[in-house]
C-alpha positions in Angstrom: -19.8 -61.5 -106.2 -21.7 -63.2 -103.7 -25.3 -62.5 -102.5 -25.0 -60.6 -99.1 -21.4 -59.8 -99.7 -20.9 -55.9 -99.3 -18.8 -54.6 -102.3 -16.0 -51.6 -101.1 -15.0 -49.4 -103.7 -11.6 -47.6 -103.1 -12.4 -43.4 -102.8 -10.0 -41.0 -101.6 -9.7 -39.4 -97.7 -10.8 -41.0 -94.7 -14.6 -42.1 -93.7 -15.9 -40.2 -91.4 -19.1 -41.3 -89.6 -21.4 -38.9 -87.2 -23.6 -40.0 -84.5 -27.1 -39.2 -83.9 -28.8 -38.4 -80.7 -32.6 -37.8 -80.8 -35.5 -37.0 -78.7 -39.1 -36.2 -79.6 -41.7 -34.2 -78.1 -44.7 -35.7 -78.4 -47.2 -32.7 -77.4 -45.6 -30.3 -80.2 -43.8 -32.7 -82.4 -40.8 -31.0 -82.2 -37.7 -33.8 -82.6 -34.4 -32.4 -80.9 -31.3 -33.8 -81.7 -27.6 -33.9 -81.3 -24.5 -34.7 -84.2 -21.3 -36.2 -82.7 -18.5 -38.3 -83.8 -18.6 -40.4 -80.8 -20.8 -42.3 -80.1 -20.2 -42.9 -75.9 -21.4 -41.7 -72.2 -19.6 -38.3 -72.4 -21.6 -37.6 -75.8 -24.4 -38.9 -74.3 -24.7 -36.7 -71.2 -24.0 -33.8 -72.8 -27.2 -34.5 -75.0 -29.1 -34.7 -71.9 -27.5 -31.5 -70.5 -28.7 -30.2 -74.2 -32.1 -31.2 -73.6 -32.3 -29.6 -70.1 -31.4 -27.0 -71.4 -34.0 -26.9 -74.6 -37.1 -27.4 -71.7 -36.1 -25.6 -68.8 -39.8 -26.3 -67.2 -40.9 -29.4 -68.5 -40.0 -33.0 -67.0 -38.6 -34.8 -69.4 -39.0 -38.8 -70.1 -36.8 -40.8 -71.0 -36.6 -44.4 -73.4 -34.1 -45.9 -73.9 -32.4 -49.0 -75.2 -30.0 -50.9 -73.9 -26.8 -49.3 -75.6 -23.4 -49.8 -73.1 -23.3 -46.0 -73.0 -27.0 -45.9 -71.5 -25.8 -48.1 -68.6 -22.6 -46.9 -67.8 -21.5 -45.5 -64.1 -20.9 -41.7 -65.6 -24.6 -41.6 -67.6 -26.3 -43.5 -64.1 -24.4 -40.7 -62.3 -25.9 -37.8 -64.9 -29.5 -39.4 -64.1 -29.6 -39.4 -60.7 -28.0 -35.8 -60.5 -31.0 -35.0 -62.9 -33.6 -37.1 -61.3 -35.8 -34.2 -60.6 -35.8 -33.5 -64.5 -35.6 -36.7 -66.1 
């Protein structure tokens, strides 16, 4: 086999792969985060909607890269409906 060659070894059932979103609290250290098997805008806004949720009085700060899902018309939609939050 060849260096940097990726070896797949046969195993029964189907892969399954679950998505992580994450935020982090910086004053309490506290990391919030969300599973999902998508990995898109919906899945997205609903772990801001999550997050709104989690700090009902606190304005939130956002950082983010530049995924697809992070510039896409439904998650610019989400932000400016939550502008006063995030």
């Amino acid at each position: 086999m060849k260096r940097g060659t990726r070896k797949l070894i046969p195993a029964p059932g189907t892969p399954k792969r679950l998505h992580t979103f994450g935020a982090y609290n910086w004053r309490t250290s506290h990391v919030s985060y969300t599973l999902n098997h998508r990995k898109n805008s919906d899945s997205f806004i609903e772990f801001l909607e999550t997050l709104i949720t989690q700090y009902p009085d606190e304005t939130l700060v956002r950082v983010m890269d530049n995924a697809s899902y992070h510039r896409s018309k439904a998650v610019q939609a989400a932000l400016s409906l939550f502008e006063d939050r995030i």
